[in-house]
N, C-alpha and C positions, 0 to 999 in steps of 0.2 A: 701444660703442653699437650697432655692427654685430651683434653677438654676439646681447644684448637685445632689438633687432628681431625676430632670424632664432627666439629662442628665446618672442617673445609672437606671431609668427606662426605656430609649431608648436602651442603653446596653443589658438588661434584657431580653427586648422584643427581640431584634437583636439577642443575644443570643439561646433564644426557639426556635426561626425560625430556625436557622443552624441547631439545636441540633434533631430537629424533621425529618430537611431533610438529616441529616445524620444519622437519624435511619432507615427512609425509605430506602436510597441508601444500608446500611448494611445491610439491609433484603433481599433486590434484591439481590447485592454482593454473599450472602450468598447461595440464594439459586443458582446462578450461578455458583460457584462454585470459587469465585475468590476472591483467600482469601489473595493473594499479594494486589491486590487492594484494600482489604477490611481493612487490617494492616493498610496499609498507608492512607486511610483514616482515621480510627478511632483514631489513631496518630495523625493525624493534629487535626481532630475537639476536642482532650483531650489538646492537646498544647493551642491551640484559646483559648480554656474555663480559662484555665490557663494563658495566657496574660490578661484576662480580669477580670478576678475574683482575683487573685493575685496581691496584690500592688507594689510586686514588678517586675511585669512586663509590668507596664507603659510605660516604654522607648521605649519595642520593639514590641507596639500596633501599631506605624506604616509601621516595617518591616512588618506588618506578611502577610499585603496580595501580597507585591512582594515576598516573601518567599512561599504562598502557589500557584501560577500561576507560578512560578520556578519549584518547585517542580510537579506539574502538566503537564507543557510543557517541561519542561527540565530534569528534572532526572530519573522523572515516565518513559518514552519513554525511554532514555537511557537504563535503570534498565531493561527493558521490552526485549530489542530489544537483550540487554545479554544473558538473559532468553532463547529467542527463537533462538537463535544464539546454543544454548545447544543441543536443543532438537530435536525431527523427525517432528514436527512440517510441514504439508503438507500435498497434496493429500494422502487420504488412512490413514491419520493420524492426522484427526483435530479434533475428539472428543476425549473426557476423556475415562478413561478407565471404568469407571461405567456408560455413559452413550454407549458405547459399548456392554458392557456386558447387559443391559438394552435393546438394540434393537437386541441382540443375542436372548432373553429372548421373547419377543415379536412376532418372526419370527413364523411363521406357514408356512407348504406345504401343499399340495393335496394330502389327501390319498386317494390313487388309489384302496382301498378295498371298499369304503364308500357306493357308489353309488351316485344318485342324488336326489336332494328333490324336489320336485315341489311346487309351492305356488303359493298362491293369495295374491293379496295386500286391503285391504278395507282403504277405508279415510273417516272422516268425516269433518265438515265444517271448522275447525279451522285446517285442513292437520294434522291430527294427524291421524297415519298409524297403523296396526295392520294387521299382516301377517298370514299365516295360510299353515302351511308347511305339506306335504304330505310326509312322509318316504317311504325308500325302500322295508322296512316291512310291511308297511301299519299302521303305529301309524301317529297319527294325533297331530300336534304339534304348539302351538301358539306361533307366537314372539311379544313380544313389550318392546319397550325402552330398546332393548339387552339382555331380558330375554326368554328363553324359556319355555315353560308349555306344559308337555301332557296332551292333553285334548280328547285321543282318546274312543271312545263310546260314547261321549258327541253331542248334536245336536248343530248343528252350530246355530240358531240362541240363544241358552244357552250363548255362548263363543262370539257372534260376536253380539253388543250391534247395535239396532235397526237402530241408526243416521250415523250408518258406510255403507257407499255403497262400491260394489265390482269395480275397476279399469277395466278399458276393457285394451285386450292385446297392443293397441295401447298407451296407456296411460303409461304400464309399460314399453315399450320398450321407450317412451319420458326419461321417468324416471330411466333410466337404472343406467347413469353417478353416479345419490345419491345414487341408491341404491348398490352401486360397494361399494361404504364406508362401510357399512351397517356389523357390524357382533352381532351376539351372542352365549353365551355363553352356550357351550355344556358340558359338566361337567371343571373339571381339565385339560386336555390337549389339548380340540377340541374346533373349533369355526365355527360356522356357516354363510360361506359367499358364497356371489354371484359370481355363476360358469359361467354363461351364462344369455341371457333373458329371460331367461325361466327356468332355475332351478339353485337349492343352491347346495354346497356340504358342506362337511367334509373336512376343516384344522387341520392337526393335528402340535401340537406346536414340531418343531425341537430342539429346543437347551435347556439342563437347567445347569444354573452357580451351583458351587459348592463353597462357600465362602470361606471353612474351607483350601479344599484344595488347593486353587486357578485355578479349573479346569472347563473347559465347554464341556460338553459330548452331542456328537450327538444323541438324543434320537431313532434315526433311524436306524444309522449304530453301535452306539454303539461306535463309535470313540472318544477318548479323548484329548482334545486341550488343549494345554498348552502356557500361555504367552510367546511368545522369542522376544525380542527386535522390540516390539509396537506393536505385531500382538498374535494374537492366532495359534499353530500352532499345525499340525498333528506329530506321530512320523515316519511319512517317510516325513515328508517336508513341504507338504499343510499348506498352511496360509489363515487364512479367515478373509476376506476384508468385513466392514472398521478395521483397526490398530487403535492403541492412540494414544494418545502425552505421550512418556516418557524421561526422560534427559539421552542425549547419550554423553556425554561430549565434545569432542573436536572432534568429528567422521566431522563434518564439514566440519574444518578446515582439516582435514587432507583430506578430499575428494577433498576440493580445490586445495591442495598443492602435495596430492599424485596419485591422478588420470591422467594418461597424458591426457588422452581425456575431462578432466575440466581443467587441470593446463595449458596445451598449450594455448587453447582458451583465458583462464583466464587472460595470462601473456601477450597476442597480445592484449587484451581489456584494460591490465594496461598500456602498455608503450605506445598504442594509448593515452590514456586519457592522458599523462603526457604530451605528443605531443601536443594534439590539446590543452590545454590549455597555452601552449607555446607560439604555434602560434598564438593562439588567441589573447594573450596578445601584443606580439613582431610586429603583423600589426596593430594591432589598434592600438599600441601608436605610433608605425613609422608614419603611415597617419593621425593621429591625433595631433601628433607634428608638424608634415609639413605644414599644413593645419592649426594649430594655427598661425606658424608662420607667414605665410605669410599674418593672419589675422588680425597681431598686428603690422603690417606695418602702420605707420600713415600716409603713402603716397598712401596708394593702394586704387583708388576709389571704391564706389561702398561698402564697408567693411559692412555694415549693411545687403546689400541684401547677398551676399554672406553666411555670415553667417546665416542668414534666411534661406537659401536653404538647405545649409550644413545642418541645422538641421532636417531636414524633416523627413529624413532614423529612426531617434532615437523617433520620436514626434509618429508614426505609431506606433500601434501595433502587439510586435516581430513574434505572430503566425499568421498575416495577412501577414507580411513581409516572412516568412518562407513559406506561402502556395503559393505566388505571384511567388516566388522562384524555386518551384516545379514545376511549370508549365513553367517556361523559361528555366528547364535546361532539360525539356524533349526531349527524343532523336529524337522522331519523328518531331510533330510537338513544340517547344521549339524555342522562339526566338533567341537564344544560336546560337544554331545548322543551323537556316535557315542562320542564316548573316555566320558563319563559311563554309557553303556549298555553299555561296555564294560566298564568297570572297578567300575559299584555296580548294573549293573543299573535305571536310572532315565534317563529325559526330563523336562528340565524346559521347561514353556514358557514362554519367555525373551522371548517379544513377546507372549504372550496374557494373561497374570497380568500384573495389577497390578504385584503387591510387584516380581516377577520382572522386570519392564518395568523396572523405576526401578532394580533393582539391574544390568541390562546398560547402562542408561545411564550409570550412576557407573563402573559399569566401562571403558565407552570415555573416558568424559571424563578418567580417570586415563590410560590409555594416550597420550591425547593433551596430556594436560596437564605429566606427570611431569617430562618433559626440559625445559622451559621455569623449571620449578620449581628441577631441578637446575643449570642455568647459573647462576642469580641465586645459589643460595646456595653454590655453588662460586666465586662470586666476591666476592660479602660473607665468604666465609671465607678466603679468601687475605688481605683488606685486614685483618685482624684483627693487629695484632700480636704475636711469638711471646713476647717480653719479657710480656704476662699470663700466659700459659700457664706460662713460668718461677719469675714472684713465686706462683702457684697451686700447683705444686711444693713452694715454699721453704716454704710457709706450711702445707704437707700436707694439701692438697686434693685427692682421689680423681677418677678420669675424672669417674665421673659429678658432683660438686663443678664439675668445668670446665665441664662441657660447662651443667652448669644458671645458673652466676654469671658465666659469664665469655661460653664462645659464644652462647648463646640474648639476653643483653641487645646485645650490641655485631650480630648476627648483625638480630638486629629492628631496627634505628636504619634499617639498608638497605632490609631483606624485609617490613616491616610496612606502607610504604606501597603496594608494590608487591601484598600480599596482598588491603589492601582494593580495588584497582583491578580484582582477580582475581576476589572477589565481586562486582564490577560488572559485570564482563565474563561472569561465568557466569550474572549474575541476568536477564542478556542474550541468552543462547547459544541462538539460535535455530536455529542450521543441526543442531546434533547433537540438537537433540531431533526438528526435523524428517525430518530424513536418516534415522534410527532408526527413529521408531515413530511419527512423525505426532500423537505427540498420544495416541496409543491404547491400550490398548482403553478405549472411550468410558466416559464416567459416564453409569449408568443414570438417566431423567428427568429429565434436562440438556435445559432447552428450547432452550440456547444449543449451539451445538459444543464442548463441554469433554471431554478425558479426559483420564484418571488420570496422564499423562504430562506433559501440557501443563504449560508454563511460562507466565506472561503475555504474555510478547512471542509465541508458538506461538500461544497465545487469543486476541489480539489480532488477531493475521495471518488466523483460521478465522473469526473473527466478520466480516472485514472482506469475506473474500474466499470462504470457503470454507462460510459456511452453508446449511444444504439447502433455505433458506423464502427464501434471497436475502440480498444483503451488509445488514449495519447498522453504516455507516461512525460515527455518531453512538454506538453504543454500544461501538462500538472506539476511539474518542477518547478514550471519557469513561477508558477504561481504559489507553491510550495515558496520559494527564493523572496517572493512580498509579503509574504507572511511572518520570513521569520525577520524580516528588516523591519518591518511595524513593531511588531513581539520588542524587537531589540532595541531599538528605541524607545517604546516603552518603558524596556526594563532600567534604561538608562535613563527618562526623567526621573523612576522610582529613585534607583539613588539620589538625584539631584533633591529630589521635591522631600525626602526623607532627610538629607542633611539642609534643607531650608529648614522645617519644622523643627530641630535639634535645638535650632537657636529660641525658638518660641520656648520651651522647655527651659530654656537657662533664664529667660526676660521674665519669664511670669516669677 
């Protein structure tokens, strides 16, 4: 009984803990504005409470916390990236629309009727500041702590308390930077900020939101803006920048697929990527198999160092390998290129071409891939037993007879699952195409950042981060969203094509 106490007051306690830090994260949430996150939160931490406080949800006390790190890492992100896949989401449109409307709201100009205010600055020993502004009309006016007071007729040292000394001109010009921040409040629509080193003006406030009608009117011109699809917009056109985030549905996807000058790019960066995960695959298990084989020769001296060496390329790290890389396929000087001009008379360039770009990339990614290749099928060929190779003998079956009936089937039951994980991972492989060539040299009339090198997840990364007109998170989702449908089907022949093979393993 003792035990049961001590173990539902550890509960208790464990429980207040969460339950306090997911009051705090729901108040954050809240005021952030993020009430997706803020659901699925409060969701989970009412579930927990209910595995734990409900008896009958003992059994699945110890699903819940791979269930909540799932939900976390894996479906939140999904769920999310759907989301943003929707919407305009990007440069010119990453705030809310109230927090838009909020800094429409906030804006002031220069009014060019005002005149300018001259002022003194006084501090006393704790830098506590008190300003003392001189009008265009001659009213005399005090600021502190962003309030102003006429205090004109009044004798300065009435208004200006003994321990405050006056700033000399050089002091406020040190001081210019803070006092740039500096405003106060001139009734309803004015604010008094720093024009120059030497004098204030008059900001009159630009913009006021109208809730009822959904409208923001230039206070100035008198102009009315209306919401049109993320933006504020005039009735001859004018859009005033920043936009919001609103859900455009499938405008994405359709940009993707109906734009030529996205969809061509788009389609030479898909069939690229199908390509080079191809290759990548198709040479590192070709020289990786070769290169087993010849390793599982129990005749071949030397078989330790050899293999020792073989593995060097895989033991490195891929973006040391990748930058080593970079520097030998350079055109100029590039160790590549000097033996080539040595020996045929020719440079090729290895980062500027196209063709030539893609083939120094399959090139490193074999360098780096080989040895990885070579382990697994040095070890699916040892598990192989020597008794086939014997009954292959009796039966007077030729190397090549073995090698095609007997190791290539038993040899794939192992390597064929591990291959298609390989074209996942290469249809993935974003560091070596980054590391390399960035992506480059560009496609010509590519409105988006595409080049001839780029993989999707490389396209992804440059639309998101790296565009020259500003990110477009939304049209990196929408492509984010085909990537993981490829990935996932993938991953779903893997199984298929993995319990195909099962049965070869039972027949042989």
């Amino acid at each position: 009984m003792r035990g049961l106490s001590v173990k539902r007051l550890f509960y208790g306690l464990g429980l207040g803990i969460m339950n306090v830090a997911v009051i705090w994260c729901a108040i954050y949430l809240w005021g952030a504005q993020s009430y997706g996150l803020l659901a699925l939160l409060l969701l989970g931490a009412l579930a927990l409470n209910a595995l734990f406080i409900l008896p009958g949800g003992y059994p699945y006390r110890y699903l819940a916390p791979a269930a909540v790190f799932m939900t976390l890492l894996v479906i939140y992100p999904i769920v999310y990236t759907v989301y943003v896949a929707l919407t305009n989401y990007g440069t010119g449109n990453i705030l809310t629309k109230e927090q838009v409307v909020n800094q429409f709201e906030n804006r002031y100009v220069l009014d060019p009727d005002a005149g300018n205010y001259a002022f003194r600055v006084f501090e006393n020993a704790q830098s506590d500041r008190i300003f003392l502004f001189t009008a265009p009309d001659g009213r005399l006016l005090l600021g502190r702590a962003g309030v102003l007071k006429d205090v004109t007729g009044q004798d300065e040292a009435d208004v200006i308390p003994a321990v405050y000394r006056e700033l000399e001109r050089r002091d406020v010009i040190r001081l210019s930077t803070e006092l740039s921040s500096l405003t106060f409040e001139y009734g309803e629509e004015y604010q008094l900020r720093m024009r120059s080193a030497s004098a204030f003006a008059l900001y009159t406030k630009q913009y006021s939101y109208d809730s009822e009608k959904d409208e923001l009117v230039d206070l100035i011109s008198g102009v009315v803006y209306r919401p049109v699809n993320g933006a504020f917009q005039a009735p001859d056109g004018t859009r005033l920048t920043p936009g919001f985030r609103i859900v455009v549905g499938l405008r994405n996807f359709q940009r993707l697929f109906g734009n030529p000058q996205i969809t061509g790019p788009f389609l030479r960066v898909f069939l690229w990527t199908i390509t080079w995960a191809l290759l990548s695959v198709g040479t590192t298990f070709a020289v990786g198999l070769f290169l087993a084989l010849l390793l599982n020769d129990p005749y071949l001296r030397f078989r330790r160092l050899y293999r020792s060496l073989l593995i060097l390329p895989y033991a490195v790290p891929a973006f040391i390998s990748a930058l080593i890389w970079q520097g030998l396929y350079h055109t100029e000087f590039g160790v590549i290129n000097r033996a080539l001009q040595l020996l045929f008379d020719v440079r090729v360039p290895w980062l500027q071409d196209p063709f030539y770009a893609k083939v120094a990339l399959v090139i490193l990614n074999l360098w780096l891939g080989f040895p990885y290749m070579m382990i697994v099928c040095l070890g699916a060929l040892q598990s192989i037993n020597n008794e086939m190779y014997e009954a292959a003998l009796v039966d007077g079956a030729t190397t090549w007879q073995q090698f095609r009936y007997v190791t290539m089937p038993l040899l794939m039951v192992s390597v064929a699952p591990l291959l298609v994980s390989s074209f996942s991972f290469n249809f993935n492989n974003f560091s070596v195409i980054y590391l390399l060539t960035r992506g480059r040299p560009p496609i010509p009339g590519a409105q988006t950042p595409a080049g001839h090198t780029d993989i999707l997840i490389s396209y992804t990364y440059r639309l998101a981060f790296e565009s020259g007109r500003g990110v477009d998170y939304g049209l990196a989702s929408a492509v984010t969203l085909i990537i993981f449908l490829i990935t996932g089907t993938i991953t779903f022949i893997n199984f298929r094509f993995t319990g195909a093979l099962e049965d070869v393993r039972e027949n042989v």
